[in-house]
ROMARVO-813683 format. One line per field, with one value per residue: residue number from 1; residue in three letters; x, y negated, z negated of N, C-alpha, C in turn. Coordinates in Angstrom, 2 decimals, padded with zeros to 5 digits. Each point is the difference from the previous one (the first is absolute). Example, Ala and Ser with C-alpha at 12.3 -4.5 7.8 and 13.67 -1.06 7.14 Angstrom:
REM residues 2
num [1/2]
residu [ALA/SER]
npx [013.19/-000.35]
npy [005.69/-001.05]
npz [-007.80/000.72]
capx [-000.89/000.82]
capy [-001.19/-001.19]
capz [000.00/-000.06]
cpx [000.90/-000.77]
cpy [-001.20/-001.09]
cpz [000.00/-000.73]
***
This chain:
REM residues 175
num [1/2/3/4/5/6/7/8/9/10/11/12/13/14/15/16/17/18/19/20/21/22/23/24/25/26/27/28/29/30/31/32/33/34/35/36/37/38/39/40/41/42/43/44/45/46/47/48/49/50/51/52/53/54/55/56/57/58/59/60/61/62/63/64/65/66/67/68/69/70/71/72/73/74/75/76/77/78/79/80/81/82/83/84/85/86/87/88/89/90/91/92/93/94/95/96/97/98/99/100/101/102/103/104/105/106/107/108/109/110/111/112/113/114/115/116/117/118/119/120/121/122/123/124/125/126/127/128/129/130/131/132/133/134/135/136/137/138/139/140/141/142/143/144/145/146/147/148/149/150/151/152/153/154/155/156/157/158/159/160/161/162/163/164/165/166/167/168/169/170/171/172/173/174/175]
residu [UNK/UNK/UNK/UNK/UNK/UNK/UNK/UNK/UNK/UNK/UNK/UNK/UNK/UNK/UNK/UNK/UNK/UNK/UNK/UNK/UNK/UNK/UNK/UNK/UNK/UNK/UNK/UNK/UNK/UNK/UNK/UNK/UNK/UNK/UNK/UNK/UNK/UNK/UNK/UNK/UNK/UNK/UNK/UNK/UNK/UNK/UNK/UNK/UNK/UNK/UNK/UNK/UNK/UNK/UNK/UNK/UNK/UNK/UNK/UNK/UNK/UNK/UNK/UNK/UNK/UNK/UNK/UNK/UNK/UNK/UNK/UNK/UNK/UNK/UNK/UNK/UNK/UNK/UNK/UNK/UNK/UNK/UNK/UNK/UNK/UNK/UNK/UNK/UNK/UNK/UNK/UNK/UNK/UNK/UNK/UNK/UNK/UNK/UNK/UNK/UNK/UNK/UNK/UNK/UNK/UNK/UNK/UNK/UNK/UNK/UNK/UNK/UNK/UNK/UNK/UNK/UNK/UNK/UNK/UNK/UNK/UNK/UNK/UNK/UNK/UNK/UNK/UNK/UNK/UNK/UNK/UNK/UNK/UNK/UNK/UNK/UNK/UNK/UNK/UNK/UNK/UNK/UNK/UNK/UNK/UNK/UNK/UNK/UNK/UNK/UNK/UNK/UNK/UNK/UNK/UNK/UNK/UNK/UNK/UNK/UNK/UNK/UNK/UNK/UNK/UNK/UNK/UNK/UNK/UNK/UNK/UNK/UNK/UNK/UNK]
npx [000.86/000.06/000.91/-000.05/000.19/000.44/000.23/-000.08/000.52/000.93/000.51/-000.45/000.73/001.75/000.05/000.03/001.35/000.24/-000.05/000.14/001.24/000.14/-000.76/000.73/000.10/-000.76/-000.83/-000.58/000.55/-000.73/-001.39/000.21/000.13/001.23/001.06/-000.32/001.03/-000.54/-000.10/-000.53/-000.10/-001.39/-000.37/000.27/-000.44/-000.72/000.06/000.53/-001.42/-000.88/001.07/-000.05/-000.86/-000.61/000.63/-000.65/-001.17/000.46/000.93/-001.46/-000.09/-000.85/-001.34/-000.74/-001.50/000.18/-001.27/000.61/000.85/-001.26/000.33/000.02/-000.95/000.47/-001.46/000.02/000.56/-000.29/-001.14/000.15/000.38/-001.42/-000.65/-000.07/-000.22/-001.25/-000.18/-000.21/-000.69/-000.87/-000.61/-000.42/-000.99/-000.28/-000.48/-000.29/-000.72/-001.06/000.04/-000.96/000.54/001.18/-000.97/000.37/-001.31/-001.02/-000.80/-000.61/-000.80/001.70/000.32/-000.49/001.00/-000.30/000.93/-000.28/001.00/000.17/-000.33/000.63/001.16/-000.46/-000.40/001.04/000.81/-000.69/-000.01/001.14/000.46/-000.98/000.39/001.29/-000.70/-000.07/001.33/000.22/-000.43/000.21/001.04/-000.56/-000.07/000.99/000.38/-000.16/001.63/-000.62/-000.07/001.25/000.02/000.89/000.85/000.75/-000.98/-000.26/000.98/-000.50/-001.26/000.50/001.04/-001.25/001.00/-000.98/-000.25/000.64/000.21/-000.59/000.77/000.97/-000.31/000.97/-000.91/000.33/-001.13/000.27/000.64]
npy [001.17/-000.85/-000.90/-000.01/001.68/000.07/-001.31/000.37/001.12/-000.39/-001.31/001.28/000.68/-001.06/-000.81/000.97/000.33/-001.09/-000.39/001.26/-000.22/-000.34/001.19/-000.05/-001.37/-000.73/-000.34/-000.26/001.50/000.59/-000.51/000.67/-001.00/-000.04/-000.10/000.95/-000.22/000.80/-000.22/000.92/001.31/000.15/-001.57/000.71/000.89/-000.51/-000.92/000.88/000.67/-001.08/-000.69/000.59/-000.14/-001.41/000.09/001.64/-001.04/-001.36/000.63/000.76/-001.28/000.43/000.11/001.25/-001.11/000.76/000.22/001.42/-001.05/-000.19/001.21/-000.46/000.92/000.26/001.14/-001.04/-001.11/000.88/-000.32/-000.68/000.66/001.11/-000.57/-001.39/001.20/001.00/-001.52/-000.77/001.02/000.01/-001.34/-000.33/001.68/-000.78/-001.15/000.65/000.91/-000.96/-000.42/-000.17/000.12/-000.05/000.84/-001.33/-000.11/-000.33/-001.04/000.96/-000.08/000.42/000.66/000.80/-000.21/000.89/000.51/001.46/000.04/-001.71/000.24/001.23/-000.33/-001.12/001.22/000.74/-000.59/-000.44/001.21/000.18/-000.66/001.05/001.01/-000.45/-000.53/001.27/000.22/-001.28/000.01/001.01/-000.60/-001.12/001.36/000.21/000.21/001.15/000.78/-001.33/000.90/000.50/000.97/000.28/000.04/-000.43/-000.74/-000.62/-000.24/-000.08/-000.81/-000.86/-000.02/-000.17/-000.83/-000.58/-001.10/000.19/-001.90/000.70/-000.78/-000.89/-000.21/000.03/000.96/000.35/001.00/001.27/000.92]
npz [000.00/001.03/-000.29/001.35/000.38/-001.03/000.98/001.48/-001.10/-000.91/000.54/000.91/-000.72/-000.59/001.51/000.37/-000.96/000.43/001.37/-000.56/-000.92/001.09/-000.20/-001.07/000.73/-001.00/000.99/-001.15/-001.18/001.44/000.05/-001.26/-000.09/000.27/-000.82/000.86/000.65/000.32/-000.89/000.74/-000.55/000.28/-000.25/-001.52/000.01/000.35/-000.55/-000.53/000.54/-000.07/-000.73/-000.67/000.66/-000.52/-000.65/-000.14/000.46/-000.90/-000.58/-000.24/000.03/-000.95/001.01/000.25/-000.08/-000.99/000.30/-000.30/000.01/000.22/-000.78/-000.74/000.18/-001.35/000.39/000.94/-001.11/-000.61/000.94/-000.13/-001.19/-000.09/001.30/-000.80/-000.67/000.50/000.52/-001.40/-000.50/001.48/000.38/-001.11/-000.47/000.97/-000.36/-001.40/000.83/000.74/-001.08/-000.13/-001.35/000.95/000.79/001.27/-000.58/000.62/-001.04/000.92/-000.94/-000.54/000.67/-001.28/-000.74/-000.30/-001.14/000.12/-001.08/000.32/001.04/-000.27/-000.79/001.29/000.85/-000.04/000.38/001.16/000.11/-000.56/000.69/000.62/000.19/-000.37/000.88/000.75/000.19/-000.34/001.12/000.57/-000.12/000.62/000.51/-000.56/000.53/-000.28/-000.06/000.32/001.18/-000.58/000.83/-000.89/000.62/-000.94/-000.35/000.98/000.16/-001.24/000.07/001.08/-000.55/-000.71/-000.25/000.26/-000.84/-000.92/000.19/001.48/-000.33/000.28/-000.83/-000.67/-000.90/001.01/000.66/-000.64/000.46]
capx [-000.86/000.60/-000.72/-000.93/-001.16/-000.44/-000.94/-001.15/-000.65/-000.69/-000.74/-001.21/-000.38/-000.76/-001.03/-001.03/-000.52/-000.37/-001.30/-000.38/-000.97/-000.94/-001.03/-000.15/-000.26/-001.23/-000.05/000.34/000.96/000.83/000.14/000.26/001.22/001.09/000.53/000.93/-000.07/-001.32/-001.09/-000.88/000.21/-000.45/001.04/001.50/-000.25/-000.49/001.00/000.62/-000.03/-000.13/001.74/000.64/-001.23/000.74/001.49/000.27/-000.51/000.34/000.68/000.10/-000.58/-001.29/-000.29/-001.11/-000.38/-000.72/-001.16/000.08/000.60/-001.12/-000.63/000.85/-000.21/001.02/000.10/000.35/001.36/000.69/000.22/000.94/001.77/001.01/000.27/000.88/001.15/000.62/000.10/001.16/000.97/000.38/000.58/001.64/000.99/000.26/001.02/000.96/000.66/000.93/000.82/-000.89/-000.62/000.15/-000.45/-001.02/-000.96/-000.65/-001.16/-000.58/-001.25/000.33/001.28/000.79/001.38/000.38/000.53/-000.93/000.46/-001.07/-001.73/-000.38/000.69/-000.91/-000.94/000.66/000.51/-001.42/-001.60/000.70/-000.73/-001.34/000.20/000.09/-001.20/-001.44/000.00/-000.32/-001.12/-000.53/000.16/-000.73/-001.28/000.08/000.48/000.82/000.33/000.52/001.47/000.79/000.40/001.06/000.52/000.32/-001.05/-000.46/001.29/000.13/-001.31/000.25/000.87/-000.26/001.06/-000.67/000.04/-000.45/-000.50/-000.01/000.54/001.43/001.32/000.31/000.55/-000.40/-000.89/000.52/-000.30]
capy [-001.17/-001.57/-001.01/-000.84/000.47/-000.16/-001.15/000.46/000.49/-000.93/-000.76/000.41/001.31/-000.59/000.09/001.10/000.34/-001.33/000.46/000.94/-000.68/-001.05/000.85/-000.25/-000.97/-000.34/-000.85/-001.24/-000.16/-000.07/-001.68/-001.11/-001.13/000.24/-000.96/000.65/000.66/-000.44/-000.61/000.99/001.02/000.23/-000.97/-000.01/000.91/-000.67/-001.12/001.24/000.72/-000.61/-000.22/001.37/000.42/-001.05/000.42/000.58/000.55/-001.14/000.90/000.90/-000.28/000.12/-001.77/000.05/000.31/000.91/-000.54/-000.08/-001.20/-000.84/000.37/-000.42/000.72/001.17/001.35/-000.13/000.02/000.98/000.54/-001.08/-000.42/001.04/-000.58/-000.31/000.81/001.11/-000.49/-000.62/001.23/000.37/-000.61/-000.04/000.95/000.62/-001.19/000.40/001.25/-000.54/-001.31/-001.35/-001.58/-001.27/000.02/-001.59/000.07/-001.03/000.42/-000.68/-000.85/-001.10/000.19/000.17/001.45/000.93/000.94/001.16/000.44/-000.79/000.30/001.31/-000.59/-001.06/000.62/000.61/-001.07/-000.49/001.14/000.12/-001.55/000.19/000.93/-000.81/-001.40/000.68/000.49/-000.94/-000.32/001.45/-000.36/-000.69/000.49/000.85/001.09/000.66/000.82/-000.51/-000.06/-001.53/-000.33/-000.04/000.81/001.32/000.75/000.84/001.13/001.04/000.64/000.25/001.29/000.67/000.14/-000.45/-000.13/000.24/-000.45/-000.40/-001.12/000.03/000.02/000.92/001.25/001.00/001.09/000.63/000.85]
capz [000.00/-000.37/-000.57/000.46/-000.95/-001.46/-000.22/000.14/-000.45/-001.46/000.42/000.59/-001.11/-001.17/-000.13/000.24/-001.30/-000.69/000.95/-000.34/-001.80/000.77/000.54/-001.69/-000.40/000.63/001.04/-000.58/000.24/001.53/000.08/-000.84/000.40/-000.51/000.73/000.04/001.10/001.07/-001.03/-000.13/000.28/001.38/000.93/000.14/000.93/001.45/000.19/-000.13/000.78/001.45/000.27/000.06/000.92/001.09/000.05/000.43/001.34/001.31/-000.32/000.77/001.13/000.19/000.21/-000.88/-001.81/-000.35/-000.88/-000.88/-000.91/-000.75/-000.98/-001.36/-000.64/-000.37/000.82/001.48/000.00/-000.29/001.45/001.09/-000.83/000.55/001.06/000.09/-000.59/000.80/001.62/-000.06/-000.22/001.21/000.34/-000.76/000.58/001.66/-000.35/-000.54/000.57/001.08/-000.77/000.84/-001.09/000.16/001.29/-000.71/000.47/000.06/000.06/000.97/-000.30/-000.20/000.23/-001.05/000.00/-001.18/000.71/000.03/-001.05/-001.39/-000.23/-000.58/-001.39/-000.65/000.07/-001.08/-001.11/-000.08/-000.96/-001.77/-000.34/000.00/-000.78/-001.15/-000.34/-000.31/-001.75/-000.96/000.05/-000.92/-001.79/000.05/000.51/-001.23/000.64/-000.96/000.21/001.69/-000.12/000.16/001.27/000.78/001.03/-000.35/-000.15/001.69/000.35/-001.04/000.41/001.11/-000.12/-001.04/-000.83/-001.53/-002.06/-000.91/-000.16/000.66/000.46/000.78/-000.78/-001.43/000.22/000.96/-000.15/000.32/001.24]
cpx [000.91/-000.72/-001.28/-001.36/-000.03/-000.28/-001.35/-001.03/-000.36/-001.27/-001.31/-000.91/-000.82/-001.49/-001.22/-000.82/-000.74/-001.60/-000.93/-000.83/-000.79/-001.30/-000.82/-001.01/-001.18/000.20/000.49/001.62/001.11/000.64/000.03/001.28/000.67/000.83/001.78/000.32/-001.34/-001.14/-000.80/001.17/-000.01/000.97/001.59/000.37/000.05/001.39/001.50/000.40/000.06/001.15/000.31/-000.57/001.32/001.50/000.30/-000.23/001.05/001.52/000.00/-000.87/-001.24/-000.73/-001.54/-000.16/-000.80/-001.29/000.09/000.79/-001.20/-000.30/000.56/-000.68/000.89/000.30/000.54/001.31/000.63/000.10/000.81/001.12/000.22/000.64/001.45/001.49/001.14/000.62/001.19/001.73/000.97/000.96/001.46/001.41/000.50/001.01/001.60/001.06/001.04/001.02/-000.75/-000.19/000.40/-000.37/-001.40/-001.07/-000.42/-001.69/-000.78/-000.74/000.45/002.00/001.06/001.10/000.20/000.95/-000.92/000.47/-000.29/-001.67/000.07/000.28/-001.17/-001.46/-000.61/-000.40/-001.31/-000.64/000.46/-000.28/-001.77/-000.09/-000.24/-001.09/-000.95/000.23/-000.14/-001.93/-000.48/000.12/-001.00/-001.36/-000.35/-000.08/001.34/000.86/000.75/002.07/000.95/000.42/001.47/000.67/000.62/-001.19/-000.61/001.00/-000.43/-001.05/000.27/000.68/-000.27/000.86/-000.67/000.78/-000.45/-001.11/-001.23/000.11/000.88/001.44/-000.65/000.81/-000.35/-000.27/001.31/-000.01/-000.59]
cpy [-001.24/-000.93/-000.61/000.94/-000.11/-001.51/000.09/000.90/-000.42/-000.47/000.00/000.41/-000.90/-001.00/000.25/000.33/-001.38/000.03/000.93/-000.87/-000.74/000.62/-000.29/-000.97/-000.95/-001.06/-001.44/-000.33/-000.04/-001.40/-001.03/-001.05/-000.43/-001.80/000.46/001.03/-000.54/000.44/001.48/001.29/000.28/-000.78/000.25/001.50/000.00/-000.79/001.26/000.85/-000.63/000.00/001.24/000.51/-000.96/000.21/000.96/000.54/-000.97/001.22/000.92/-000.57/-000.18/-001.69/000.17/000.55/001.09/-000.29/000.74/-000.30/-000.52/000.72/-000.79/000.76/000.78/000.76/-000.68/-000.80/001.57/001.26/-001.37/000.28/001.38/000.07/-000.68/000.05/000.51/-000.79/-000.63/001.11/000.09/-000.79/-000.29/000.54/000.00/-001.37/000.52/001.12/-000.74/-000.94/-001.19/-000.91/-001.18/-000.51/-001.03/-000.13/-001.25/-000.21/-001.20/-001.12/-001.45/-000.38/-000.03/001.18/000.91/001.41/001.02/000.27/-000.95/000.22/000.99/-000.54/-001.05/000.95/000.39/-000.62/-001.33/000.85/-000.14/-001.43/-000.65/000.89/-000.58/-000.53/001.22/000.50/-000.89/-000.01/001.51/-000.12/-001.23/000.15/001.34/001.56/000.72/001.12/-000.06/000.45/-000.95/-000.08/-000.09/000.75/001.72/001.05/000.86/000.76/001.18/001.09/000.81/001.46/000.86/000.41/-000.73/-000.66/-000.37/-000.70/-000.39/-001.01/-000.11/000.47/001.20/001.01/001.06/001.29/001.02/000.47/001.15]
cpz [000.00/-000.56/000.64/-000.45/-000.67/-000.67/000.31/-000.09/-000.92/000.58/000.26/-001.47/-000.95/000.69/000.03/-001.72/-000.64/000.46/-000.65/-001.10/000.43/-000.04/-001.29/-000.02/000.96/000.78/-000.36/-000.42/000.65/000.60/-000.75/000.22/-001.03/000.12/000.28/001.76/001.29/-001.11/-000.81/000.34/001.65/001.00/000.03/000.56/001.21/000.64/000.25/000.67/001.66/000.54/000.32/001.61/001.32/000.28/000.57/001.38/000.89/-000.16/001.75/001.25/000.61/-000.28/-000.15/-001.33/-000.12/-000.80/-001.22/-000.99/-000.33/-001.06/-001.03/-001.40/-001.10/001.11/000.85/-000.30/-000.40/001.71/000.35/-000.57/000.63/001.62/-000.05/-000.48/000.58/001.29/-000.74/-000.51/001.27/000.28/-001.04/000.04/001.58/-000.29/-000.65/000.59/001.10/000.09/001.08/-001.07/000.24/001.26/-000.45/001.10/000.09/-000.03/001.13/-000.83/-000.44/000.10/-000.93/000.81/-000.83/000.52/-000.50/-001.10/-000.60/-000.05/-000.48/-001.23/-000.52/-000.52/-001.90/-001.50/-000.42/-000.26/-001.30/-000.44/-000.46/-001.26/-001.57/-000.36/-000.10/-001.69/-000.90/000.42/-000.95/-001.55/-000.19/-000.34/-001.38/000.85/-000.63/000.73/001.33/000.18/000.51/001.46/000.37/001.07/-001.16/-000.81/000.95/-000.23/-000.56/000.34/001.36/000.16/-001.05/-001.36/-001.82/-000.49/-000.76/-000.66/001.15/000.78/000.86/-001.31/-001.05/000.50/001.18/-001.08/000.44/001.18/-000.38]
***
């Protein structure tokens, strides 16, 4: 596994598991507003995933919209994160395999430059940024048990290696 998987796997997982607690919680506290991030759960979600959606298609090229990006629903951000997972997985990895990150694109709509390795990194690094804000909002919201999300936590789950504390640190679970 390289690194670029295992960002983007975090990435996808933890938020997928956040999304999930999302199922917990009532409409109100969906949209409740915040003064924090894009205001509401839902919006900062939204706001999240869309990027994640836009980036990766101007990435792979693609110039139509998909209608179903209109859900902003939990269920239908949790079908759009899985979509855009797996496309941005692709594309990363075919970036990374080929050494193309410093290969500079240009966005038709407005003639920005980016190289293919800062939109994957900006990609990234803007969901953990959201991220953060959904978790103060979940503690906001009195939501309990919420995990912390870090990268060596996935690791753990991921490879099934445990600990102790289920967390990222302490003590590892025997073998």
């Amino acid at each position: 596994m390289t690194i670029v998987d295992r960002l983007l796997g975090h990435d996808a997982w933890t938020t997928r598991q956040l999304l999930l607690r999302c199922r917990e919680l009532s409409e109100e506290q969906l949209s409740r507003k915040f003064d924090i991030g894009d205001k509401s759960l839902l919006e900062t979600f939204e706001h999240l995933i869309a990027c994640m959606e836009g980036h990766t298609e101007f990435m792979m090229g693609r110039t139509a919209y998909e209608a179903y990006r209109d859900d902003e629903t939990v269920d239908g951000m949790l079908t759009r994160l899985t979509i855009v997972a797996k496309d941005l997985a692709e594309v990363a990895s075919r970036v990374d395999r080929e050494g193309q990150a410093d290969v500079m694109v240009t966005d038709p709509d407005n003639g920005n430059r980016r190289s293919l390795g800062g939109l994957i990194a900006h990609t990234i690094t803007h969901s953990m940024h959201h991220r953060a804000q959904i978790l103060y909002i979940l503690e906001q919201l009195g939501v309990q048990n919420v995990i912390e999300g870090d990268a060596l936590g996935w690791e753990a789950q991921a490879r099934g290696w445990g600990w102790a504390d289920g967390q990222s640190s302490g003590r590892m679970i025997a073998d």
